[in-house]
C-alpha positions in Angstrom: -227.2 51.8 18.7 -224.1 52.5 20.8 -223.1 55.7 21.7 -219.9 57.5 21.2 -218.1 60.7 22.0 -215.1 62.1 19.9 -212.1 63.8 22.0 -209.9 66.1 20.1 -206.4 66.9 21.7 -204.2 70.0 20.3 -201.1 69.3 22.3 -198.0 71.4 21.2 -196.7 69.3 18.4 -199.3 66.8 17.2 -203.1 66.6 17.2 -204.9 63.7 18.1 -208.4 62.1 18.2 -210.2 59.8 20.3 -213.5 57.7 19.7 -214.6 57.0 23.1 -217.1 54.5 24.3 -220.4 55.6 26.7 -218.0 53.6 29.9 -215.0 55.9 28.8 -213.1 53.1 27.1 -211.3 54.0 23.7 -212.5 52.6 20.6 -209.8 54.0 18.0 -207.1 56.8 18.4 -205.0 58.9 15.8 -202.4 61.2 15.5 -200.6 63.4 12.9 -197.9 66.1 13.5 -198.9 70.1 13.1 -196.1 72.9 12.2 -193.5 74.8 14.4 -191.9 77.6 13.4 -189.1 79.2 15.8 -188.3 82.6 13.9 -185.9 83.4 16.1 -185.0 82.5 20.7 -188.1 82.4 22.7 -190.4 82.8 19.4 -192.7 79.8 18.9 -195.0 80.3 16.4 -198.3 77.9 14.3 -201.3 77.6 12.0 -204.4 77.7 12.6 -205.7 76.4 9.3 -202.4 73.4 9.9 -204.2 72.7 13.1 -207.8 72.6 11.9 -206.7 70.4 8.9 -205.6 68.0 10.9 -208.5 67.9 13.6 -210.8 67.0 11.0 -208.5 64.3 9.4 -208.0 63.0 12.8 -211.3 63.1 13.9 -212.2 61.3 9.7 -209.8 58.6 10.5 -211.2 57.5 14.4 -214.8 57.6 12.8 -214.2 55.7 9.4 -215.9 52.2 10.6 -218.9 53.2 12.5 -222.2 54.8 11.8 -221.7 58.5 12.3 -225.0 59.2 13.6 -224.2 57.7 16.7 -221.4 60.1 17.7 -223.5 62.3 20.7 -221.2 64.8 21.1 -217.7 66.2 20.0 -215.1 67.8 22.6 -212.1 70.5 21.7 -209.1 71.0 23.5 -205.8 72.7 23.1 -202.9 74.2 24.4 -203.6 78.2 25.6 -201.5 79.8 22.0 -203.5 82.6 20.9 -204.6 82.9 17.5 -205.4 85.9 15.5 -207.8 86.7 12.8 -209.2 89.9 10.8 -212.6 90.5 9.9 -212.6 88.5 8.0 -212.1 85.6 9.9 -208.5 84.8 7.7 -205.0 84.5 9.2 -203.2 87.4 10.4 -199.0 86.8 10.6 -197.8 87.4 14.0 -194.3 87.7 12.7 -192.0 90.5 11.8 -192.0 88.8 8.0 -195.7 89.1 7.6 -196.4 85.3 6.7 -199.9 84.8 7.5 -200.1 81.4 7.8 -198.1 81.8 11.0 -200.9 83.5 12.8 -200.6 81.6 16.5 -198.4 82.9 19.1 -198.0 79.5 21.0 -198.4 78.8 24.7 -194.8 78.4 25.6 -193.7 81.9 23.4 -191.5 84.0 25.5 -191.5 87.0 23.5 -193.5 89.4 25.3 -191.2 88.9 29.0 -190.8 92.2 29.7 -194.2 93.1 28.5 -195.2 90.4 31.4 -193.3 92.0 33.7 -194.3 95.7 33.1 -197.6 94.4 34.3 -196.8 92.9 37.0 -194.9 95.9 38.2 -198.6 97.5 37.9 -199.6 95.5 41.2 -203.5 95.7 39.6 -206.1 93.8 41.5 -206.1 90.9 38.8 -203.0 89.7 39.4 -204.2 88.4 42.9 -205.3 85.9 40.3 -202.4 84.6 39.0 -200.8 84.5 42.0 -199.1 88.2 41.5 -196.9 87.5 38.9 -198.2 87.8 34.9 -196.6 84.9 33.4 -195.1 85.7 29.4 -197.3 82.0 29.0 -200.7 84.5 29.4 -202.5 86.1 26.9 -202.4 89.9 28.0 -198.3 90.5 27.4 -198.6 88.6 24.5 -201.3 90.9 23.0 -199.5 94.3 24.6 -196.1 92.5 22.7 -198.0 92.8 19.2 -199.2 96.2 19.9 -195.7 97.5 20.4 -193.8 95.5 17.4 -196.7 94.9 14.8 -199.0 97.8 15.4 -199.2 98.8 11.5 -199.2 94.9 10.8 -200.9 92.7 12.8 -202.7 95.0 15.5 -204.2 97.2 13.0 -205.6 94.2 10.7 -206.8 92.0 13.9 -210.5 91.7 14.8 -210.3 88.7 17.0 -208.4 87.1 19.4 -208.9 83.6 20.6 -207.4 81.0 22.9 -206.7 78.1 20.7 -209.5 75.7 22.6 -211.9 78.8 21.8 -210.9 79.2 18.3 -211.6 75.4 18.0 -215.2 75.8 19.5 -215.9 78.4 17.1 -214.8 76.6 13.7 -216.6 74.0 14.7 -220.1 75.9 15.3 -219.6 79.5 14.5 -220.2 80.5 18.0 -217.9 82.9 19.4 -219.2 82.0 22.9 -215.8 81.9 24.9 -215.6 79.2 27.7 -214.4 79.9 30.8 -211.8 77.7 31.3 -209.9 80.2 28.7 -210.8 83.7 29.5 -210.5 83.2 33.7 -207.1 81.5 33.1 -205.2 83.5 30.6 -207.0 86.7 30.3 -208.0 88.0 33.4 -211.3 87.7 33.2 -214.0 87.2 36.3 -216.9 84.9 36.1 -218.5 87.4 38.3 -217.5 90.7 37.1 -216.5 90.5 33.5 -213.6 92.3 32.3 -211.9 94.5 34.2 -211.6 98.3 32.5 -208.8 99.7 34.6 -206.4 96.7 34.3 -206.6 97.0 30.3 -206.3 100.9 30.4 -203.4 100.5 32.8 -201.7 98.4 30.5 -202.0 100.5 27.2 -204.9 97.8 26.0 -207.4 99.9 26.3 -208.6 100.0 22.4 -209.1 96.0 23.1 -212.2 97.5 25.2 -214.0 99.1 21.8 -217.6 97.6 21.1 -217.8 95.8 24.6 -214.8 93.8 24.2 -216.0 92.2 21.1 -212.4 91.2 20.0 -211.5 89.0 22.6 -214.6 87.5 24.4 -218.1 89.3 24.4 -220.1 85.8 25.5 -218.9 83.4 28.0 -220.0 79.7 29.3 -218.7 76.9 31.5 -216.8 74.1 30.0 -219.2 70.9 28.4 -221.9 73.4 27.7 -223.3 72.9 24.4 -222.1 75.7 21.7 -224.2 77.2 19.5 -226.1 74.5 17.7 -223.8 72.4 17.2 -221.6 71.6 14.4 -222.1 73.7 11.4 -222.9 72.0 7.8 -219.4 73.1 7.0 -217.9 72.0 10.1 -219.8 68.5 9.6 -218.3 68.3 6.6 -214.9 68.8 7.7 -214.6 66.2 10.4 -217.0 63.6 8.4 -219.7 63.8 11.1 -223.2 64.8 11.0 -224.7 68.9 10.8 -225.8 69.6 14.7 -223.5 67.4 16.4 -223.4 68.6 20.0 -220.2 70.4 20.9 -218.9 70.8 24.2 -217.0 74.2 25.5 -213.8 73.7 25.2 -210.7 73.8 27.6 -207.2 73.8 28.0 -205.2 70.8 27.4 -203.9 70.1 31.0 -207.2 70.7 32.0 -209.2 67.8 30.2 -206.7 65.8 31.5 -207.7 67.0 35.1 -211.4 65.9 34.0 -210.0 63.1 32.9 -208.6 61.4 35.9 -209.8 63.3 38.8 -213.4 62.0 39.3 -212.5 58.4 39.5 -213.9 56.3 41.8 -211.7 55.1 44.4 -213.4 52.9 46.9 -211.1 50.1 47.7 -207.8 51.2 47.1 -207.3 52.4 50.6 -206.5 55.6 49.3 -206.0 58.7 51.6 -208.5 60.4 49.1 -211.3 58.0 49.7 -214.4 59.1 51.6 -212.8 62.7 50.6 -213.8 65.5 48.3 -212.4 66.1 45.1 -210.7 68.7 46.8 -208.2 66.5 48.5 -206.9 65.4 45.0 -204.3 66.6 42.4 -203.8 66.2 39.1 -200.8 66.1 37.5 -200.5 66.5 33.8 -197.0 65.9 32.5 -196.2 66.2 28.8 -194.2 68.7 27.5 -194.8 71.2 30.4 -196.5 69.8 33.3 -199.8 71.5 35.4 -200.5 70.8 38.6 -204.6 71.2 39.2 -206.3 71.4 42.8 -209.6 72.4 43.4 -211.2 73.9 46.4 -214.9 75.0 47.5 -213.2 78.1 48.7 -211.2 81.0 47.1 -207.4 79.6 48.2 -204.6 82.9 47.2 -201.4 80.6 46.8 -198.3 83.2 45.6 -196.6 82.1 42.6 -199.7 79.4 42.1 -202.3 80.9 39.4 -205.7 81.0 40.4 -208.4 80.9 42.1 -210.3 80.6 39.2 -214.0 80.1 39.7 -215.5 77.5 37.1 -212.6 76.8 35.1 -212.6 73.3 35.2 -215.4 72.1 37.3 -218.6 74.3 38.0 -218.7 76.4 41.3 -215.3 75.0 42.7 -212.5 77.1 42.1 -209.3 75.9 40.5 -205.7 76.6 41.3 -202.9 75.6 38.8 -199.1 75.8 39.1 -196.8 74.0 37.0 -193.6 73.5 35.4 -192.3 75.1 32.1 -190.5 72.5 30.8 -190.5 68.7 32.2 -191.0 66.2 29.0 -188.8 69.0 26.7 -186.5 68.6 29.7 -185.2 65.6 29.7 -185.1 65.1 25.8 -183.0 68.1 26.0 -180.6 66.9 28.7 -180.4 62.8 27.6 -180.3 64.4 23.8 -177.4 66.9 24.6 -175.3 64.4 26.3 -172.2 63.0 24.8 -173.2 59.4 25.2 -176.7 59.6 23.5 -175.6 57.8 20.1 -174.0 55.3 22.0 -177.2 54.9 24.2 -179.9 54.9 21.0 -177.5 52.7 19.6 -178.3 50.0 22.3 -181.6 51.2 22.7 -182.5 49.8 19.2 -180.4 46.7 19.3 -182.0 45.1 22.5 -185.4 46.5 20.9 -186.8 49.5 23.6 -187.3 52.7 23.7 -184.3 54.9 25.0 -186.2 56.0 28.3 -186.8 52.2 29.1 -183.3 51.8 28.6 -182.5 54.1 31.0 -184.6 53.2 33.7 -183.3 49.2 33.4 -179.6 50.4 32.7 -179.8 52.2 36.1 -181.3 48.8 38.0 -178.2 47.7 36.5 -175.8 50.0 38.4 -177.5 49.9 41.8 -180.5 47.9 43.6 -180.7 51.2 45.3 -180.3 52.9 42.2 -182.5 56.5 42.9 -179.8 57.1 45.8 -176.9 57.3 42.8 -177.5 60.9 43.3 -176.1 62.4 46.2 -173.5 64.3 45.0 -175.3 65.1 41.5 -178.5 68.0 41.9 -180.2 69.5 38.9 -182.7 72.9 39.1 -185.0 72.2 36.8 -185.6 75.6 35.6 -184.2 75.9 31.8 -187.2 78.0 30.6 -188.0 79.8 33.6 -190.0 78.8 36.8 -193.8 78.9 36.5 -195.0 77.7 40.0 -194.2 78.3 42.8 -191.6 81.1 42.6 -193.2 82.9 39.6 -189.4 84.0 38.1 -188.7 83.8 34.7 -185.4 85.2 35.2 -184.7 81.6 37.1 -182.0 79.4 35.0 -181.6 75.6 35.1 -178.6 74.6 37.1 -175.9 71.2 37.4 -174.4 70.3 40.6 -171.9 67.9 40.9 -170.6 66.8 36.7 -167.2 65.6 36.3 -165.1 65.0 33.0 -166.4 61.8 32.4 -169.3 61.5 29.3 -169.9 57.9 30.1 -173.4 56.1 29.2 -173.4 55.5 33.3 -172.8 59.3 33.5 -175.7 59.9 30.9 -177.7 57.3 33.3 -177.5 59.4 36.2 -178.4 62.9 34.4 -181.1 61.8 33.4 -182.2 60.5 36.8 -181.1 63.9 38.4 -183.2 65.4 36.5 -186.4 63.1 37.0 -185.8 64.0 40.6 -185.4 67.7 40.3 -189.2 67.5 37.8 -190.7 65.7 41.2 -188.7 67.6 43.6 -190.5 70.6 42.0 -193.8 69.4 42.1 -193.2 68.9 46.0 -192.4 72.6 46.0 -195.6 73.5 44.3 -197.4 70.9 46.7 -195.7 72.4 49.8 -196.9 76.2 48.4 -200.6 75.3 48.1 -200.9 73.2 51.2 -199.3 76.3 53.3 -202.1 78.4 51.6 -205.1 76.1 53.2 -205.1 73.0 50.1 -205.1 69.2 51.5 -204.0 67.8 48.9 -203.2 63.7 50.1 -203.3 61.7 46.6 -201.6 62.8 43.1 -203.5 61.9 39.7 -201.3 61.6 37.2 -201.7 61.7 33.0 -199.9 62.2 30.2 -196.8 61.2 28.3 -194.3 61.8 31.2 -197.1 59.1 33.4 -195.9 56.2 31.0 -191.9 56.7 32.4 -192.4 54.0 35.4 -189.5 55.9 37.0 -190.6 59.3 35.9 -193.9 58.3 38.5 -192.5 56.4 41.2 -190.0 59.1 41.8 -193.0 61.8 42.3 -194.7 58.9 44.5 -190.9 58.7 46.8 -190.5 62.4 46.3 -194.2 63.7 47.7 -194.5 61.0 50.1 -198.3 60.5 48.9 -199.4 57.4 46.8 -199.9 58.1 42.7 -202.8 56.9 40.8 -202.7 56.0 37.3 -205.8 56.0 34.8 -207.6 52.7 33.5 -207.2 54.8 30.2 -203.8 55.9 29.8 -205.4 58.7 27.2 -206.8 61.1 29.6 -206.3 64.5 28.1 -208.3 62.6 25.4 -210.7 61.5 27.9 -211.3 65.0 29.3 -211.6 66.3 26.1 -214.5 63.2 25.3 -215.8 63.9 28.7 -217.3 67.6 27.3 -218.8 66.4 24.1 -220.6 64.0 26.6 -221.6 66.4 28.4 -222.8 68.7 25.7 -224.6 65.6 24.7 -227.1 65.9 27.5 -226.6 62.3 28.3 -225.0 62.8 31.5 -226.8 65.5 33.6 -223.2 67.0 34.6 -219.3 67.5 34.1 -218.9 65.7 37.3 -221.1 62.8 36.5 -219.4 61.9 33.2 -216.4 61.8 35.0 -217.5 59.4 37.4 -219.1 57.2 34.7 -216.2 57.7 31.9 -213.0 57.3 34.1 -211.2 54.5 36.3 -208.7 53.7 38.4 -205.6 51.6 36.6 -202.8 51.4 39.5 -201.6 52.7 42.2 -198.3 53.5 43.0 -196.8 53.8 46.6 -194.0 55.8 48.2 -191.1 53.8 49.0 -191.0 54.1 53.0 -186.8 53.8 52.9 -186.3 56.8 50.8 -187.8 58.9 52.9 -184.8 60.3 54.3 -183.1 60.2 51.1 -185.9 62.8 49.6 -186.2 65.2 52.8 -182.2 65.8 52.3 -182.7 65.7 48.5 -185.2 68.5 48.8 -183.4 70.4 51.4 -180.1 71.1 48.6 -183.2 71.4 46.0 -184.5 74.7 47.8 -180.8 75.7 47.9 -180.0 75.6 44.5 -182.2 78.5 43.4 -180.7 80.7 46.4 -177.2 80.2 45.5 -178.0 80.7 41.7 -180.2 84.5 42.8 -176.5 85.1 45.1 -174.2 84.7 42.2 -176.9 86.9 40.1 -177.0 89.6 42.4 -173.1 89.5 42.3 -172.5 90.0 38.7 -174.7 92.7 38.5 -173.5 94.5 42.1 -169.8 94.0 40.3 -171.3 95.5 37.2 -172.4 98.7 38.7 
């Protein structure tokens, strides 16, 4: 009988399920939409029973022609949203209307900023983890924000607190065994010491401690190891596959995509990475958000980069990840917002592509040198905050260089601009973790951004370091596949499932000639965020 593994991907608007083959190849794939409520600017809020529903219909519809028996093993993973639940183990509303269906603050919530930056202003020794800064993204302001605004509401009726992928693991097998990749990440917590007393006392959290910290995470383990015992009868039920199915624990979204790619063999591409360790490899997952993960076999501190995180992604190497808050939502919001878009969709449809195709062909049109169209128009990419490496959430996206003109041409090179400012970026975050000891010579990437031809050869031009592409374009899916393999027990390790389940597709160069181009490029990039801090600190010295 073959063997299969199911992959289950919570991304931020849609779940979707893989049914991967023992070689990593995928068999069938679906996808249906989940909810989004924005209450109000900087609230993002969903269901957890919306998400569960559609796991298991997902998961029904990639395992409707085969024998279910042979599914080994099943893998979760999610964006980091936190979901709350009482006693009970029913919804609690995270909202100031009380509807408790909305019970998930999501990833990219900004709500509890200031509560972020209260605890940052602590300086406590756990922030060395996150590269010093609390991020609003994290769990901890998050949970201090629902203390301060829903204390009679939500705060009083909670009884746990879980990181989506978590919450996932535990519907599945009733184990509320919390996986590492989770709780070192977003929480604080330290593979080696546990929780840390005095940071959640220092923050006003310190009721979260009651009963050992039973609320959020008693019970930890790496990611792939087998939970509980498996799918419950009811889970089973659910997803249309059989009572004891092993089940992986679960991580992150960006970081089954890092399994996903990252152990690839690369002998014979004449890679820079080859004959290296994993260490000398990044992976870049670029959907909505992008995160940028690099391991090392020592603790690396990078400011501004979060991490190190021991175990997190692969076992006994520890894990730093920066990233961008907005890349994919990015450019749909700048080639949406422009003036030309109707006209643009409008071709778009009539010569049959998709609009980002368009765009990319449109601007061959203009120039055979087409990426150096530029020079007088510079974006900072920062419209919801910088993540990595400058850790400000204050920071504002910025335009350089617009005229009066709302052309499709002028569209054409927006949208290019702001390609470049994504990749310009992820050289920052590069540039940050090599000064702090990384060697990082070969980008992996994944992801929905990784399908834009000129979305990648731009990082490949703007890094100077060659870009490898998956066999399976899928690999968040992979990743997640990967885990329920390794729960399995057919592969004796996380790292040898990624060798066995994932290949090399293509590899794309740098473009020698641009060189120059990219170093001055980068040199106004760096700029941009000075001037913008300048005419900050102006308003508010003339305010005072």
């Amino acid at each position: 009988m073959s063997r299969y593994y199911v992959g289950v991907d919570v991304g931020t608007a849609s779940v979707r399920a893989a049914l991967v083959r023992q070689d990593g190849q995928i068999k069938h794939m679906a996808e249906e939409p989940i909810n989004i409520w924005e209450p109000c600017a900087d609230h993002y809020e969903q269901s957890s029973e919306d998400i569960w529903s559609r796991c298991c219909s997902t998961v029904k519809r990639v395992t409707q022609d085969i024998d279910v028996e042979s599914v080994r093993g099943i893998g979760f993973d999610a964006t980091c949203s936190l979901v709350v639940l009482d006693r009970h183990f029913l919804p609690v509303a995270v909202n100031q209307t009380g509807v408790q269906e909305r019970n998930v603050v999501m990833w990219m919530d900004h709500r509890a900023a200031d509560q972020a930056s209260r605890i940052t202003a602590t300086k406590h020794r756990v922030l060395l983890g996150v590269g010093g800064v609390m991020s609003p993204e994290m769990q901890p302001p998050k949970l201090l924000w629902l203390k301060e605004n829903l204390r009679d509401t939500c705060w009083r009726e909670a009884a746990h607190f879980f990181d989506l992928p978590d919450f996932l693991s535990w519907k599945a097998t009733g184990s509320l065994c919390r996986s590492l990749c989770t709780l070192v990440c977003k929480w604080t917590y330290s593979p080696s010491d546990g929780w840390d007393d005095t940071f959640w006392s220092d923050i006003g959290l310190e009721d979260l401690m009651e009963n050992s910290y039973s609320k959020i995470g008693q019970q930890t383990c790496c990611p792939g190891t087998p939970v509980g015992r498996g799918l419950t009868a009811e889970a089973a039920a659910d997803l249309g596959l059989i009572q004891g199915t092993a089940v992986g624990a679960s991580l992150i979204d960006a970081h089954a995509g890092g399994l996903g790619v990252m152990g690839a063999d690369v002998t014979g591409h004449q890679l820079p990475c080859e004959h290296h360790p994993v260490s000398s490899r990044m992976a870049l997952i670029c959907g909505t958000s992008s995160c940028h993960l690099a391991v090392s076999t020592q603790p690396l501190f990078v400011p501004g980069v979060w991490g190190p995180y021991l175990s997190a992604m692969l076992p006994e190497l520890w894990l730093n990840e920066g990233g961008q808050s907005a890349t994919g939502r990015l450019v749909e919001h700048v080639v949406r917002g422009h003036a030309a878009y109707r006209q643009l969709e409008e071709r778009a449809e009539h010569s049959g592509t998709h609009v980002y195709s368009y765009l990319n062909a449109h601007l061959e049109s203009m120039s055979a040198d087409a990426e150096q169209l530029t020079a007088r128009l510079h974006v900072w990419p920062d419209f919801h905050g910088n993540r990595s490496p400058l850790a400000d959430q204050t920071s504002r996206g910025t335009v350089v260089g617009l005229t009066l003109s709302q052309t499709l041409d002028d569209l054409a090179l927006l949208y290019l601009a702001t390609l470049q400012a994504i990749a310009l970026g992820t050289r920052h975050i590069i540039d940050a973790m090599r000064a702090a000891g990384h060697d990082i010579t070969t980008l992996f990437l994944c992801g929905g951004l990784s399908k834009n031809a000129l979305f990648v050869q731009t990082h490949a031009n703007t890094t100077g370091l060659p870009v490898v592409l998956p066999a399976e374009r899928e690999a968040v899916l992979l990743g997640a596949a990967v885990i329920g393999a390794c729960a399995s027990s057919d592969y004796s390790s996380i790292q040898e499932a990624m060798r066995r389940m994932s290949r090399i597709g293509r590899v794309i160069r740098p473009n020698p000639e641009l060189q120059s181009f990219y170093r001055r490029k980068y040199a106004v990039f760096l700029r941009l965020y000075d001037h913008q801090k300048e005419c900050v600190e102006l308003m508010e010295a003339e305010a005072v």
